[in-house]
TIZA-944639 format. One record per residue (C-alpha): residue in three letters; x, y, z; chain; residue number from 1. Coordinates in Angstrom, 1 decimal. Layout:
% TIZA-944639
SEFI_code_px_py_pz_unit_pos
SEFI_Ala_X_Y_Z_A_NUM
...
***
This chain:
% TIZA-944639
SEFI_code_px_py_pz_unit_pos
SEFI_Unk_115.4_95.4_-45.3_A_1
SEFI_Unk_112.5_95.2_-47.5_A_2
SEFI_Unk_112.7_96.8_-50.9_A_3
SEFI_Unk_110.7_100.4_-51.6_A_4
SEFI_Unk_108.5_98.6_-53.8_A_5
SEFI_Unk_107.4_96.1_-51.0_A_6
SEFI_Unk_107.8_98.0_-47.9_A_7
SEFI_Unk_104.2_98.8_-46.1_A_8
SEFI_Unk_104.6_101.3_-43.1_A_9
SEFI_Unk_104.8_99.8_-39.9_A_10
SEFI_Unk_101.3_100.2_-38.3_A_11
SEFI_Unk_101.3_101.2_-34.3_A_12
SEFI_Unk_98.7_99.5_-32.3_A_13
SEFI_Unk_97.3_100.4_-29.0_A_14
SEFI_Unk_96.5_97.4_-27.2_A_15
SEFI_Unk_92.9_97.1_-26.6_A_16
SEFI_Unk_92.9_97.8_-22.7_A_17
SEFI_Unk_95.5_100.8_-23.2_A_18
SEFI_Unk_92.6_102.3_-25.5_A_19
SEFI_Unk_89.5_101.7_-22.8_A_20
SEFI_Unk_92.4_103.2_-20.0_A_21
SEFI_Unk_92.5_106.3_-22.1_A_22
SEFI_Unk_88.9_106.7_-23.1_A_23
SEFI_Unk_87.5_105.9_-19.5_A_24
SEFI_Unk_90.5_108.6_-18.5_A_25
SEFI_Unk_89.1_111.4_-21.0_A_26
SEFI_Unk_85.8_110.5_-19.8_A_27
SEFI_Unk_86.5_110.8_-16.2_A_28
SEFI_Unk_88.3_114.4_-17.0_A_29
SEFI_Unk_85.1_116.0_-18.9_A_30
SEFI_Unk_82.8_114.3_-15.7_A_31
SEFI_Unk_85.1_116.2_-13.6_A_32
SEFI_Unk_84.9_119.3_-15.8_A_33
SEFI_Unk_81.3_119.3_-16.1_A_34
SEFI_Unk_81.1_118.8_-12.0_A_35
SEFI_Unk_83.5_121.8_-11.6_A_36
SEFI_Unk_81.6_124.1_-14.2_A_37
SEFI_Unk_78.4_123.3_-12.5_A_38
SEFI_Unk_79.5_123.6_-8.9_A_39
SEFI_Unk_81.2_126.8_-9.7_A_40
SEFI_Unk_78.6_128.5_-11.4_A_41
SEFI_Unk_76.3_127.4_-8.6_A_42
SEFI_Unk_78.6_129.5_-6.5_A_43
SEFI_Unk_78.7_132.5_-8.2_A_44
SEFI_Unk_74.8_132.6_-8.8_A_45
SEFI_Unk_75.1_132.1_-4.7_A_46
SEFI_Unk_77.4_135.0_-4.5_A_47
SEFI_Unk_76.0_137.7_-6.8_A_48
SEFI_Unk_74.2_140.0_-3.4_A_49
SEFI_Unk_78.1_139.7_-2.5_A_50
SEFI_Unk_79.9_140.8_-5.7_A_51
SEFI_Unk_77.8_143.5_-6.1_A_52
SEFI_Unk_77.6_144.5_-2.3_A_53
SEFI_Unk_82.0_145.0_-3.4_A_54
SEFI_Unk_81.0_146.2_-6.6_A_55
SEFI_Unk_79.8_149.4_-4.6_A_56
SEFI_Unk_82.1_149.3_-2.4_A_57
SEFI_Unk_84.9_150.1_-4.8_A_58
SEFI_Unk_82.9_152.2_-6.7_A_59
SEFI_Unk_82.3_154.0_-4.4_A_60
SEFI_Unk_86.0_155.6_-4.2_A_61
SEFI_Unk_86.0_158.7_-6.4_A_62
SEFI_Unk_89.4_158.0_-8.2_A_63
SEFI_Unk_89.7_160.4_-10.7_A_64
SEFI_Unk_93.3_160.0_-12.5_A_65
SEFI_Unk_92.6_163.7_-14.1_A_66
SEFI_Unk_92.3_165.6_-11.0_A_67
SEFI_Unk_95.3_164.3_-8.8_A_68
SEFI_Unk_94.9_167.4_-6.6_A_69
SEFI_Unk_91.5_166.2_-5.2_A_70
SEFI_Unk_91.6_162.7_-5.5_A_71
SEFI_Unk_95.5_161.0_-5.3_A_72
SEFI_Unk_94.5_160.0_-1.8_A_73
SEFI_Unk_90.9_158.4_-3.2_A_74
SEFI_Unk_93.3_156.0_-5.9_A_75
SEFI_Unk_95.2_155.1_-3.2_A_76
SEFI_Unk_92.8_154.4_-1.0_A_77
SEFI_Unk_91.3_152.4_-4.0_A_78
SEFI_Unk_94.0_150.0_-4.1_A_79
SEFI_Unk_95.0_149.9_-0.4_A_80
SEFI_Unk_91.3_148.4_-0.6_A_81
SEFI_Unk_91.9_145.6_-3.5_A_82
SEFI_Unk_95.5_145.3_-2.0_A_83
SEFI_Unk_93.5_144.0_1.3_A_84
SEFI_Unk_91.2_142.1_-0.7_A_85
SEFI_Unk_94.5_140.2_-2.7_A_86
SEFI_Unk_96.1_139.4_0.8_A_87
SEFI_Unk_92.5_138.0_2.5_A_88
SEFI_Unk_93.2_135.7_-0.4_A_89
SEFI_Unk_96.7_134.6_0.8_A_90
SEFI_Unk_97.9_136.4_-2.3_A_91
SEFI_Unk_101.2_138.2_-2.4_A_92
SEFI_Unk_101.1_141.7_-3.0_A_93
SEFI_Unk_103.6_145.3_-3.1_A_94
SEFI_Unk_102.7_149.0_-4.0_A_95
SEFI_Unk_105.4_149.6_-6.3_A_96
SEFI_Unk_105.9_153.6_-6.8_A_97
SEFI_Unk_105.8_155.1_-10.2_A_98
SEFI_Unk_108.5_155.3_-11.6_A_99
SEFI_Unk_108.1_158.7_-13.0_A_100
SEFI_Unk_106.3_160.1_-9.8_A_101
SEFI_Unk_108.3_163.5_-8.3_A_102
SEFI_Unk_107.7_165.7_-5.4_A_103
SEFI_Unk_105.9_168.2_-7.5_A_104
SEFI_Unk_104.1_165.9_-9.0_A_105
SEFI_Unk_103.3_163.1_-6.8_A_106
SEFI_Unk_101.4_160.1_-8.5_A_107
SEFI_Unk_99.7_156.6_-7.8_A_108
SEFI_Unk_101.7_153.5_-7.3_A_109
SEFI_Unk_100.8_150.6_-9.1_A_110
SEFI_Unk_99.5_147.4_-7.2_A_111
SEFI_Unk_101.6_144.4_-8.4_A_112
SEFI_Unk_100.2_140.8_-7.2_A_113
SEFI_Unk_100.6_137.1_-7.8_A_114
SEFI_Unk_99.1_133.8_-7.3_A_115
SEFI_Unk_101.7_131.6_-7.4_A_116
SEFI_Unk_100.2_127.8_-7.8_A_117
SEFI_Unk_103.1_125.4_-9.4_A_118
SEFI_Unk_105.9_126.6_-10.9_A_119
SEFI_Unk_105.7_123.9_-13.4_A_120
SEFI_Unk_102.0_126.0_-14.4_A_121
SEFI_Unk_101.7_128.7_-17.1_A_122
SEFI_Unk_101.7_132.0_-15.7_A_123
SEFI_Unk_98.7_134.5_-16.9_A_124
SEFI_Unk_99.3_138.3_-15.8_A_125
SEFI_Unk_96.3_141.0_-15.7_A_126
SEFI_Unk_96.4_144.2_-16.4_A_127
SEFI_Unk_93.7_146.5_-15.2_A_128
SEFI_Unk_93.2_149.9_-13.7_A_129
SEFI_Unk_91.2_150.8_-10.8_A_130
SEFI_Unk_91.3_154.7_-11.3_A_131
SEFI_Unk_88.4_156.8_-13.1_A_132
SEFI_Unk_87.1_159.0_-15.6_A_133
SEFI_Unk_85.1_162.1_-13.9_A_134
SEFI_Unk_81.7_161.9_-13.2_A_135
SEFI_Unk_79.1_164.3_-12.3_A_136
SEFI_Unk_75.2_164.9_-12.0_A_137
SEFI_Unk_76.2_167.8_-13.9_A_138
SEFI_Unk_77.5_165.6_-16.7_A_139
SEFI_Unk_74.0_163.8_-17.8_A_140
SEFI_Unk_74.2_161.0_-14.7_A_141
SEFI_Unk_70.2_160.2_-13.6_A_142
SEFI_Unk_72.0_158.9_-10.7_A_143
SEFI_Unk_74.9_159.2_-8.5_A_144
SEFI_Unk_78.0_158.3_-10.4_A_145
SEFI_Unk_79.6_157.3_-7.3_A_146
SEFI_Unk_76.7_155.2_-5.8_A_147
SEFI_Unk_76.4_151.7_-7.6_A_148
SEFI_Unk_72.2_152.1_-8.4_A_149
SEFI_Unk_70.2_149.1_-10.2_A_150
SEFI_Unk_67.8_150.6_-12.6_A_151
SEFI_Unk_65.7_148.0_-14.8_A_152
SEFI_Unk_68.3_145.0_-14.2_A_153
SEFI_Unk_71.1_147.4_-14.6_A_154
SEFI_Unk_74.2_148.6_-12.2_A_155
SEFI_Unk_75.3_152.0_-12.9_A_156
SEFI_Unk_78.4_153.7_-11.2_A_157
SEFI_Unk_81.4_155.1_-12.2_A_158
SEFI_Unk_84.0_152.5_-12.8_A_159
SEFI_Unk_81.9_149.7_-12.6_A_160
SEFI_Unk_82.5_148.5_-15.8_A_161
SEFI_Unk_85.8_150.3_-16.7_A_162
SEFI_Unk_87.9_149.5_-15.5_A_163
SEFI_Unk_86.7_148.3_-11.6_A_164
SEFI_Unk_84.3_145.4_-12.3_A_165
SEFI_Unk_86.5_143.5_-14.8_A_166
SEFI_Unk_89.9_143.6_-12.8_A_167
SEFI_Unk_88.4_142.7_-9.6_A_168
SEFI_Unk_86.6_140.3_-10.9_A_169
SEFI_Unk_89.8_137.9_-11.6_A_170
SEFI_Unk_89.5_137.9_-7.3_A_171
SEFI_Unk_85.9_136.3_-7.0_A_172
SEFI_Unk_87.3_133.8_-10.0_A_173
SEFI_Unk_90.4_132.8_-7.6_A_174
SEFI_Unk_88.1_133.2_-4.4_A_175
SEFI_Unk_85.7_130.8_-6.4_A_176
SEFI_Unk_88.3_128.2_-6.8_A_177
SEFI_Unk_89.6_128.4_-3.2_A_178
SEFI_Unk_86.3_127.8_-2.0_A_179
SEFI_Unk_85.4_124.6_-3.9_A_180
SEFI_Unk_88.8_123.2_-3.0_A_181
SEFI_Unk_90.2_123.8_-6.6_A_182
SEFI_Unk_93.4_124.4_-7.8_A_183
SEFI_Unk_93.9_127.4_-10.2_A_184
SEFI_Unk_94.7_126.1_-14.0_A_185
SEFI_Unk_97.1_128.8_-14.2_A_186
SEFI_Unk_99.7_131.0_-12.0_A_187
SEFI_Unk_97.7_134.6_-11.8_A_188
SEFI_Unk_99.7_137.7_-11.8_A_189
SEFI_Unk_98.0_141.1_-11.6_A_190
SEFI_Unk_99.3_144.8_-13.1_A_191
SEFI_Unk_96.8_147.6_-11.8_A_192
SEFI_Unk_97.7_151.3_-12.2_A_193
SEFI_Unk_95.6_154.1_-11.2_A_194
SEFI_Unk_96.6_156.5_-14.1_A_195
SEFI_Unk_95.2_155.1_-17.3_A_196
SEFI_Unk_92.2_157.5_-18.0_A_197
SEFI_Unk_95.2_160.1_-17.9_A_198
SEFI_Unk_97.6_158.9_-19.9_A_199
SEFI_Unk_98.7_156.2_-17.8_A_200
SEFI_Unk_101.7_157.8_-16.5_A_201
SEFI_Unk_105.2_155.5_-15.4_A_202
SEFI_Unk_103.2_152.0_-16.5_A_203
SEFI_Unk_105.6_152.1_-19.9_A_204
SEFI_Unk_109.0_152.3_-17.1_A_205
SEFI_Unk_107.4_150.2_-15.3_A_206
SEFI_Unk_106.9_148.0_-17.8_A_207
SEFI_Unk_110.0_148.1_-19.2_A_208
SEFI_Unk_111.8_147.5_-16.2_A_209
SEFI_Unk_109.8_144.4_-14.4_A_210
SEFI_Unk_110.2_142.3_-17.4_A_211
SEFI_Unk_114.3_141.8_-16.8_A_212
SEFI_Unk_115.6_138.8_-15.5_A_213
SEFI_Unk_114.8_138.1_-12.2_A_214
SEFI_Unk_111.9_140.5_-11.9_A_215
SEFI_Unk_107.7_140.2_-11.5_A_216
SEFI_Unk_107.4_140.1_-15.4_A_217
SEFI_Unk_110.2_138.0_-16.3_A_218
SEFI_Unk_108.1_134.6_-16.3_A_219
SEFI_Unk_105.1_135.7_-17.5_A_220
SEFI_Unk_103.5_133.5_-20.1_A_221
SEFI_Unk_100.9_135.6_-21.3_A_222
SEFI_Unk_98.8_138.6_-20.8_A_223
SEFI_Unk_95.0_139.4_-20.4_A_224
SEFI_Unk_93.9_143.0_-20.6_A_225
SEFI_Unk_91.0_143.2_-18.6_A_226
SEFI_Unk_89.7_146.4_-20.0_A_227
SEFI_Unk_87.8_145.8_-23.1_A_228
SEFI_Unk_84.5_145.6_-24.7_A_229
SEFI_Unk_81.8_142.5_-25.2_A_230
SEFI_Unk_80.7_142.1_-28.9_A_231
SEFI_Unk_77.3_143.3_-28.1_A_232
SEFI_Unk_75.2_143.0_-24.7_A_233
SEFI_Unk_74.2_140.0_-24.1_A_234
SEFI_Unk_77.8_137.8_-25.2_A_235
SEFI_Unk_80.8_137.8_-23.4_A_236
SEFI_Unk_84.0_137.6_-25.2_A_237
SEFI_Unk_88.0_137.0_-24.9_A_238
SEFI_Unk_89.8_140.1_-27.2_A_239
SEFI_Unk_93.1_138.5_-28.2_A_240
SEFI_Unk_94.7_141.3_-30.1_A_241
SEFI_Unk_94.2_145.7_-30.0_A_242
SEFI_Unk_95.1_147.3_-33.0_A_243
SEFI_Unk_97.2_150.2_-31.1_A_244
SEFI_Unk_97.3_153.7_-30.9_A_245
SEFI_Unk_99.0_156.7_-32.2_A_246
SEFI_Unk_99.1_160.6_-31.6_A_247
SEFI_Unk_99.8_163.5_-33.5_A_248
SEFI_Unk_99.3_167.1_-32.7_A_249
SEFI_Unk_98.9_169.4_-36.1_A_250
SEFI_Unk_99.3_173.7_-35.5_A_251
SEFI_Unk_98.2_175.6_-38.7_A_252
SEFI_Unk_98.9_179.3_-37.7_A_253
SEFI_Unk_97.8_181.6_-40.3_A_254
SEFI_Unk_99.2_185.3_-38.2_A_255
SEFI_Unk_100.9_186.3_-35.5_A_256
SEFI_Unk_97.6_187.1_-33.1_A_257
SEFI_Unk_93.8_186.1_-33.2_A_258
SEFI_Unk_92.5_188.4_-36.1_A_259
SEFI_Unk_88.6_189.7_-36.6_A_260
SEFI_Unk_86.6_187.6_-38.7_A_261
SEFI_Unk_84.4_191.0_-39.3_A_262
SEFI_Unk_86.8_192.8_-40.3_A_263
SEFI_Unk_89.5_190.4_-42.2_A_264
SEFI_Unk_87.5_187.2_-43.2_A_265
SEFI_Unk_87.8_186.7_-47.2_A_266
SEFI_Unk_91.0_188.8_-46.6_A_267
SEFI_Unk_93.8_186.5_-45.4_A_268
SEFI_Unk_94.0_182.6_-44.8_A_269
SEFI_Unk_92.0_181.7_-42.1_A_270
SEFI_Unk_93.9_178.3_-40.1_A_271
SEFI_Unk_90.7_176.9_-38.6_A_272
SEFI_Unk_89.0_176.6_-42.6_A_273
SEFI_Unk_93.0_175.5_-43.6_A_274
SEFI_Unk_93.2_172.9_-40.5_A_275
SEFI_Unk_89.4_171.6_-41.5_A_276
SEFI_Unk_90.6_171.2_-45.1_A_277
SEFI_Unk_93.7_169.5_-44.0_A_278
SEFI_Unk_91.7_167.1_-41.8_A_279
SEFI_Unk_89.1_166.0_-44.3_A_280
SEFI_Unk_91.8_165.0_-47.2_A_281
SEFI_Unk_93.0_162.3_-44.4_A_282
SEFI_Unk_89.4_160.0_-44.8_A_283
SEFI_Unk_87.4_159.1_-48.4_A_284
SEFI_Unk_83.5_160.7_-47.3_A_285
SEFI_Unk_81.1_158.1_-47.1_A_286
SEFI_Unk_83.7_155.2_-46.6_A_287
SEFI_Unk_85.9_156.6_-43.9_A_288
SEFI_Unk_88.5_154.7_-45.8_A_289
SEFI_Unk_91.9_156.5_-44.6_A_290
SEFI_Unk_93.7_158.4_-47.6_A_291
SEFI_Unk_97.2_158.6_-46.1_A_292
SEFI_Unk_100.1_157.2_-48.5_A_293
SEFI_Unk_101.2_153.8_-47.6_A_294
SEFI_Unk_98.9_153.4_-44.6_A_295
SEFI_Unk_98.0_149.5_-45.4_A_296
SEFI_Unk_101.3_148.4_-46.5_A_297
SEFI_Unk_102.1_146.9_-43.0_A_298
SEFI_Unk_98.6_145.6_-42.8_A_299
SEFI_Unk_98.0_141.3_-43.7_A_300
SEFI_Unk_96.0_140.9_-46.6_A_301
SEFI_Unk_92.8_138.9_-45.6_A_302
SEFI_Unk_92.8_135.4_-45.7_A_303
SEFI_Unk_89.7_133.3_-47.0_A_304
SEFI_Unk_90.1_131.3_-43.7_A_305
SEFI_Unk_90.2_134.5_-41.8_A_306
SEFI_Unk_87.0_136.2_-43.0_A_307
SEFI_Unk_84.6_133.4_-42.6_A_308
SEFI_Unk_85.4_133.7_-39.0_A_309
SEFI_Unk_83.9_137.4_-39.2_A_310
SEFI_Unk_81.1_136.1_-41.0_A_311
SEFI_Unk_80.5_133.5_-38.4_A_312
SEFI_Unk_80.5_135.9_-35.4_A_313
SEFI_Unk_76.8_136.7_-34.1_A_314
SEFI_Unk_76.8_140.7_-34.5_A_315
SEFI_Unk_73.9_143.0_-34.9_A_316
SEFI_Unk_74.5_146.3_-37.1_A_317
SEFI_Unk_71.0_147.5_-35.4_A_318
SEFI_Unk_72.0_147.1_-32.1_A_319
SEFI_Unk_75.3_148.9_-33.0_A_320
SEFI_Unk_73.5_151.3_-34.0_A_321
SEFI_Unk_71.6_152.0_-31.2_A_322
SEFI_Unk_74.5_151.4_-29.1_A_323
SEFI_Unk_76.4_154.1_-31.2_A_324
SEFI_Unk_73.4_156.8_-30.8_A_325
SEFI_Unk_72.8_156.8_-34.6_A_326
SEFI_Unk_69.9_155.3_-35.3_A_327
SEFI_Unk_67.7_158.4_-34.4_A_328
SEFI_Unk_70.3_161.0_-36.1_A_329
SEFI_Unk_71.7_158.7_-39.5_A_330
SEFI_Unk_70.5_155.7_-39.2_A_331
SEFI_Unk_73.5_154.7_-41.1_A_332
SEFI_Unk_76.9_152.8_-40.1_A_333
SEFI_Unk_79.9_153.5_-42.8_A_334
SEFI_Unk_78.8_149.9_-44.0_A_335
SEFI_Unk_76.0_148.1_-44.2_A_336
SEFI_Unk_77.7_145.1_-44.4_A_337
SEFI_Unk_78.5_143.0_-40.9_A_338
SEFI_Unk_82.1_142.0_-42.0_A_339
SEFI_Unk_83.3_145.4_-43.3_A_340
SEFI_Unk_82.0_147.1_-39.8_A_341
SEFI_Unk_83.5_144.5_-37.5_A_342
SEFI_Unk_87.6_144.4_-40.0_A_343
SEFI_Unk_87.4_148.3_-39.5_A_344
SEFI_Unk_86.4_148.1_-35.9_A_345
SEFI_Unk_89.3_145.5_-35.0_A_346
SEFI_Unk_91.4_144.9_-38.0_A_347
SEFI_Unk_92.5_147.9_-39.9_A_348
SEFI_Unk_93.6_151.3_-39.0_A_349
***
């Protein structure tokens, strides 16, 4: 045993054909990747008449979560049609019931599916909804909310891009794959409800009981909400964290009945002028910086590391503003700076 003050450390070396295996190996594998990339965006280029020929299809369903009176059968018949779509597919998939449906009040299932590759596989589940907001001429639509139109490169339909184009999308991806002969990367498990525009009744039972042992959420690696928002228009990007929400409801009651503002204004407290008071000591003017006591103790501190990532991200505060509807009105964001507007857009509350 050689003393410390003569010891070198021992020095591993590959022999020399090992390292031209392993290079022409990594080499092969980004060939093959490159082949795959090209061959499947060839496909999809082939395929868009098709995608959007199903885009309208499904947009076509008026599934309107807030008005379960007219349209239960229309989210059902919603995913009865992606249900068919997941089986063409040779995927496996159920209706489970809601958990919190009753006979008064009768709601959607939720469409559960999997594509099961190799055990030995990660396992990615998608969430998604296939129900609606409502939409009507009536509301400002220069077309048919309910008919997928192209207007100046554009589709426009209700539902096409929330929450209908994105979750059914993961189908042409695995459709894709089976068609060039490729094995998925991944297992793909889907989670579709038809009530989130509404509140998004029975998904947190439901939830809450598929992830015990044994059950379609027990072996689930990770999850993909596929309901979210590109940076701008014209770059796609993966959202890997949501900041959350929560809900208060506030009364200010001032009397015991409505009283006449004619006859009793300057008079008594008025709970509208109280409430609007009450409301505009929660945010700094200007800043919209949040005045609440102890509201950024949970929150990291920023890391150097951390914010040179926002200030490489390619964002335009213009186009946010136009995206926005301020730039006629304001033309001002709470910031003029592009780090600021994109931490209190993702990062803080």
């Amino acid at each position: 045993q050689p003393s410390p003050a003569t010891h070198t450390p021992h020095k591993w070396r590959i022999p020399s054909e090992m390292s031209q295996l392993s290079e022409a190996a990594a080499a092969a594998a980004a060939a093959a990747n490159v082949e795959f990339e090209d061959a499947f965006f060839q496909y999809i280029d082939d395929n868009t008449d098709l995608y959007q020929q199903r885009l309208a299809e499904a947009v076509a369903f008026p599934s309107v979560s807030s008005d379960l009176d007219t349209h239960l059968k229309d989210i059902v018949a919603m995913m009865e049609w992606t249900k068919d779509h997941i089986e063409r597919l040779k995927g496996q998939a159920t209706m489970m019931p809601n958990p919190v449906s009753t006979d008064d009040r009768p709601l959607p299932p939720i469409l559960l599916a999997e594509f099961m590759v190799d055990p030995e596989k990660k396992t990615v589940c998608v969430y998604g909804h296939l129900d609606v907001q409502p939409a009507k001429m009536e509301d400002g639509w220069d077309t048919e909310p309910f008919v997928l139109t192209e207007k100046d490169g554009k589709l426009y339909g209700r539902g096409s891009t929330d929450d209908k184009g994105p979750a059914l999308s993961w189908l042409w991806v695995i459709e894709a794959h089976q068609q060039l002969g490729i094995e998925l990367p991944v297992n793909i498990k889907m989670m579709f409800e038809g009530m989130e525009e509404y509140g998004s009744d029975g998904m947190f039972e439901a939830i809450a009981d598929q992830a015990q042992s044994g059950k379609f959420l027990n072996d689930v690696d990770f999850f993909c909400i596929s309901d979210n928002y590109w940076l701008g228009k014209t770059k796609p990007c993966i959202t890997y964290g949501l900041r959350g929400l929560a809900y208060f409801e506030l009364s200010v009651q001032c009397a015991e009945q409505d009283l006449h503002s004619g006859v009793l204004g300057g008079v008594v407290h008025e709970a509208m002028t109280d409430l609007i008071h009450l409301m505009a000591s929660l945010v700094e003017p200007g800043t919209g910086k949040i005045l609440v006591d102890g509201i950024m103790e949970d929150v990291d501190p920023v890391t150097e590391e951390e914010r040179k990532l926002y200030e490489s991200i390619e964002f335009d505060l213009e186009e946010m503003k136009e995206s926005c509807k301020v730039k006629t009105i304001s033309d001002k964001l709470l910031s003029d700076d592009k780090v600021s507007v994109l931490m209190n857009r993702w990062r803080y509350p």
